[in-house]
C-alpha positions as CSV (number, residue, x, y, z in Angstrom):
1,X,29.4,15.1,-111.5
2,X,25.8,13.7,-110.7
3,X,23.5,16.4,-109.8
4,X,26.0,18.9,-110.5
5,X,27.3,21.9,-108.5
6,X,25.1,25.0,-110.3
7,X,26.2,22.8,-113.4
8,X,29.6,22.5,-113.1
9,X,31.9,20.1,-111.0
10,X,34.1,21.1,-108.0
11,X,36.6,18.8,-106.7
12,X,37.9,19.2,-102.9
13,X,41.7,17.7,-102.9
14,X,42.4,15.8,-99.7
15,X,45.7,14.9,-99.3
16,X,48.4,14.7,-96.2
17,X,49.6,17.8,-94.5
18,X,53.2,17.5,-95.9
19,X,54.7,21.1,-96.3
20,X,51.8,22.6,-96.1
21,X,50.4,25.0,-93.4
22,X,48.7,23.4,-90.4
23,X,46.2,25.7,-88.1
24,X,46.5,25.6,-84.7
25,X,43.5,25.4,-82.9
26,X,43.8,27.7,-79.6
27,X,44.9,25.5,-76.4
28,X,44.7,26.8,-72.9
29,X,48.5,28.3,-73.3
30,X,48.2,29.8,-76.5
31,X,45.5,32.8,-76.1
32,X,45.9,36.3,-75.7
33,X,42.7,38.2,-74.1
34,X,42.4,41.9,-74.5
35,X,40.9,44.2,-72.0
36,X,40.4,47.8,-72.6
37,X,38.3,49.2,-69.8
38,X,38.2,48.4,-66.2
39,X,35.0,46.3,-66.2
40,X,36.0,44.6,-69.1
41,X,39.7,43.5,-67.5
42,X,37.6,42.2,-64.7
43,X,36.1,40.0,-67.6
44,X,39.2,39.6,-69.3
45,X,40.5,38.2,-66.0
46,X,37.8,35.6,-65.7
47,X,38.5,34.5,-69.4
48,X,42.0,33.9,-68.5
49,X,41.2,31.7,-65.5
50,X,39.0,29.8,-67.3
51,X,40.7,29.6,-71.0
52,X,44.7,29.9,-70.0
53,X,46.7,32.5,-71.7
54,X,48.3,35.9,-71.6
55,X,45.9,39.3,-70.4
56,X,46.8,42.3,-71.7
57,X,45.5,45.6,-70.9
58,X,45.2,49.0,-71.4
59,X,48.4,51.3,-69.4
60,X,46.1,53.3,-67.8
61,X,43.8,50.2,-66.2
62,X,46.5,47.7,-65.7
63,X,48.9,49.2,-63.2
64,X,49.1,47.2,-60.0
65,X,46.6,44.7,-61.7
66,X,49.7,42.2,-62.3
67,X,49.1,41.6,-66.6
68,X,51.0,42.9,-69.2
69,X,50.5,46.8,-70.4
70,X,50.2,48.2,-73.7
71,X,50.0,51.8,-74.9
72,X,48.5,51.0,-78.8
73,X,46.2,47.9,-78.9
74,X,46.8,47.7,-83.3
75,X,50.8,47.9,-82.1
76,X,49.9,45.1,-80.1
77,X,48.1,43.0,-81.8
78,X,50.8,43.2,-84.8
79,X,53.2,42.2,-82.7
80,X,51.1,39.6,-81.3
81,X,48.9,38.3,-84.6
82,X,51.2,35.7,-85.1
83,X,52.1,34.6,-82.1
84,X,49.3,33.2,-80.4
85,X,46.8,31.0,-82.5
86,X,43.8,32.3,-80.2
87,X,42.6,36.1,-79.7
88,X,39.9,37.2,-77.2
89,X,39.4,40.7,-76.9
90,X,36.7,42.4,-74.4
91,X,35.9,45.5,-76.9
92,X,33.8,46.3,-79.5
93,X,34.0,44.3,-82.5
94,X,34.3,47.5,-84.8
95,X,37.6,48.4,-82.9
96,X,38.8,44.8,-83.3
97,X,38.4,44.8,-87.1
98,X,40.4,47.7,-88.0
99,X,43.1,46.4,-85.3
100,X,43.2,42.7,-87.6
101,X,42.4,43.7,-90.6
102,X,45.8,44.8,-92.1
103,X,47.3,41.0,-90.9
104,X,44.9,38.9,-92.2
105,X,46.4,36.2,-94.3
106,X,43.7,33.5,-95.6
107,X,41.2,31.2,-93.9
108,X,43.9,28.4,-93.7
109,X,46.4,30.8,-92.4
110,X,44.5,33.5,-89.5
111,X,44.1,32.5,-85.8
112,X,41.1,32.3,-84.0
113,X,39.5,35.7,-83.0
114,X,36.4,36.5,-80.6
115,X,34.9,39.5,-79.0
116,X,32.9,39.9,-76.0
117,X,31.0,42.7,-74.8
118,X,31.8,44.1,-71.4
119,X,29.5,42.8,-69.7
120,X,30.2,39.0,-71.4
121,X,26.6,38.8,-73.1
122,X,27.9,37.8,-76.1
123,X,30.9,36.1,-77.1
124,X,31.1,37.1,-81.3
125,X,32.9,34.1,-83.7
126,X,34.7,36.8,-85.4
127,X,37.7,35.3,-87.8
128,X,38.5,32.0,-88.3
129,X,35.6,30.3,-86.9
130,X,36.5,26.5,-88.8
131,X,39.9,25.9,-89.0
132,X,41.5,28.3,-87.0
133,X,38.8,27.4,-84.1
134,X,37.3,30.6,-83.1
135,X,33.5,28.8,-83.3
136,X,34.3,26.6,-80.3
137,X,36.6,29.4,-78.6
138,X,33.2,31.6,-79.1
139,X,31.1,28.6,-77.4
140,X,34.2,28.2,-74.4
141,X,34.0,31.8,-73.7
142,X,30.4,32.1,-73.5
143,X,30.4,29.2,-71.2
144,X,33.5,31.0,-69.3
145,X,31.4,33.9,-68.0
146,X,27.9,32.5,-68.6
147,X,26.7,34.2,-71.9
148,X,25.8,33.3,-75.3
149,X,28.1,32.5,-78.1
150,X,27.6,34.0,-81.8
151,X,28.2,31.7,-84.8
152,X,27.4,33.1,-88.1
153,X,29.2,30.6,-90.1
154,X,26.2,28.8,-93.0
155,X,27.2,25.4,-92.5
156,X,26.9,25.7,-88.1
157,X,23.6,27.8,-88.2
158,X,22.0,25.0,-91.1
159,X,23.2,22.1,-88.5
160,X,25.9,20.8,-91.5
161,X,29.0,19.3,-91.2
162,X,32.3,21.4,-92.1
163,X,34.5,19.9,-94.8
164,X,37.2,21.8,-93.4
165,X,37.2,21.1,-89.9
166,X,36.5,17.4,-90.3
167,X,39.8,17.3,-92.9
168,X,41.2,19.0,-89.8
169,X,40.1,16.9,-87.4
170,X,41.6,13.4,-89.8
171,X,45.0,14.9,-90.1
172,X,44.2,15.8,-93.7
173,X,44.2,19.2,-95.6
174,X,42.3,20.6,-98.5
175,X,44.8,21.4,-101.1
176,X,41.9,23.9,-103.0
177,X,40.3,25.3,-100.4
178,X,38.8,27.9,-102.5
179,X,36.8,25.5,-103.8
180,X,35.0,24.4,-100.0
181,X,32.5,27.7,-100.7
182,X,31.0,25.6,-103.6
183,X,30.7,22.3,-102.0
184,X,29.4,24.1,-98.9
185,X,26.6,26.0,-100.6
186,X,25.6,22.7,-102.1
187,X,24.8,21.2,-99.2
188,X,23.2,24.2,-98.1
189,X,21.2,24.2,-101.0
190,X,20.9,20.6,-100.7
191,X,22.0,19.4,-103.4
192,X,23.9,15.8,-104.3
193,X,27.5,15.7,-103.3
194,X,29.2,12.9,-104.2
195,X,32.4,11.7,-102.0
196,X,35.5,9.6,-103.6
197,X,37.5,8.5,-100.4
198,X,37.8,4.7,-101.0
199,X,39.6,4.0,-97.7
200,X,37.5,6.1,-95.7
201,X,40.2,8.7,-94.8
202,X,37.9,11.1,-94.0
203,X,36.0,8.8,-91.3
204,X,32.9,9.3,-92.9
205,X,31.6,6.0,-91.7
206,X,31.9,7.1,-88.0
207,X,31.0,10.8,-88.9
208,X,27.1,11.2,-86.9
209,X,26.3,14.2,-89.2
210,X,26.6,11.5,-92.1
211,X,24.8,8.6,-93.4
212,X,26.4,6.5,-95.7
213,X,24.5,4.9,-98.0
214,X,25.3,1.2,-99.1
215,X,26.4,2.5,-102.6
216,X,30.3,2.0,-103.0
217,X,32.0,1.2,-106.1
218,X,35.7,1.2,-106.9
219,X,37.8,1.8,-109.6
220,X,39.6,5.4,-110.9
221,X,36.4,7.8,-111.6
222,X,36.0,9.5,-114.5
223,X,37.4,13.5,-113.1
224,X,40.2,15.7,-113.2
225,X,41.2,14.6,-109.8
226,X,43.9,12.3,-109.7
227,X,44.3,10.0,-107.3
228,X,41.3,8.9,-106.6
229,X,41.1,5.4,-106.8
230,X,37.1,4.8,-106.1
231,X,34.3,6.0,-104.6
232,X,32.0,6.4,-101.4
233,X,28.4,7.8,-101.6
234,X,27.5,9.0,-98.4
235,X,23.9,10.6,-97.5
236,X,23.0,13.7,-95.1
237,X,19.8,13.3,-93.4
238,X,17.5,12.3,-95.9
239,X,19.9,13.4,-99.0
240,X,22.3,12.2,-101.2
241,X,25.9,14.1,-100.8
242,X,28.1,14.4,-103.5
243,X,32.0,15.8,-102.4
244,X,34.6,14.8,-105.3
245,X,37.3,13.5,-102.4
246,X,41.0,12.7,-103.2
């Protein structure tokens, strides 16, 4: 591939989400907020108004408060991991880790997850920040209870677009997505990645974060990718991008 992915080629296969898992990103009836002291269920609370959802607290702060009780918050959230494709819990993000950690699945598979602080300084992009949506849950939440959301994810923080969330966003899913780490750190590393998507499935052409270059030839490229049927060079700022596309 021209200029070469730490010199070898990595090819991103785009295809149509037929049998295959879809995430959900969290709506305003499919979040479950967690509350484990009294100021942070008045939090939790305002989350809830603001986000939809299910509050669930601690026994011993919820009585008479009118949302659901639980004795064991890792009980809970096994019970619950699955079931909602949004979680926002008002604890320490310590405590939240060992409580998701034995039900994490894969990036294309685990919900959203955020924590605040008690006092709703910070809302933490936990798990899932792309394609389960926890980046923007992070920036609702912040906004929710006026503090500041944390995104750690490479690609946000550098100002780049997400492969993933923009095959998301088409309809479209990446049938290797162990391969996005390598296409990711290219770009991060700026170097060339080169995009086959002939009938602009992706949108690049309407994608702001891109610039596409006048440079696009058809015909079946010379890769282990079937399928592809041409090619698309598109630009990021000032530099060539080079994403293998099927």
């Amino acid at each position: 591939m021209e200029g070469g992915l730490s010199g070898a080629s990595v090819f991103l296969l785009f295809d149509a989400p037929v049998n295959c898992y879809i995430p959900r990103m969290p709506n305003n009836t499919d979040v479950a907020v967690y509350a484990l002291t009294r100021q942070g269920l008045i939090l939790a609370n305002r989350l809830a108004a603001e986000l939809g959802g299910v509050v669930f607290a601690s026994r011993r702060i919820a009585e008479g408060t009118g949302v659901q009780p639980f004795d064991s918050l890792p009980e809970l959230v096994a019970e619950n991991f699955s079931r909602f494709s949004g979680h926002v819990f008002v604890a320490a993000a310590g405590i939240v880790v060992r409580c998701i950690a034995p039900h994490l699945a894969g990036k294309d598979r685990d919900p959203a997850v955020v924590c605040l602080d008690q006092e709703g300084r910070l809302a933490v992009s936990l798990l899932s920040g792309h394609l389960g949506g926890a980046n923007d849950l992070a920036v609702r939440c912040a906004q929710a209870v006026g503090g500041q959301p944390v995104v750690t994810t490479a690609t946000d923080s550098a100002g780049l677009p997400s492969l993933d969330v923009l095959a998301a966003s088409r309809g479209l899913v990446i049938g290797n997505l162990d391969r996005v780490k390598g296409v990711n750190g290219a770009l991060l590393d700026k170097q060339p990645v080169q995009v086959y998507d002939p009938e602009d499935f992706l949108g690049l052409a309407e994608e702001k974060l891109f610039c596409r270059s006048v440079t696009v030839t058809t015909g079946r490229p010379e890769s282990p990718a079937s399928g592809c049927r041409g090619r698309k060079i598109v630009r990021t700022g000032t530099r060539c991008a080079s994403i293998p596309v099927c």
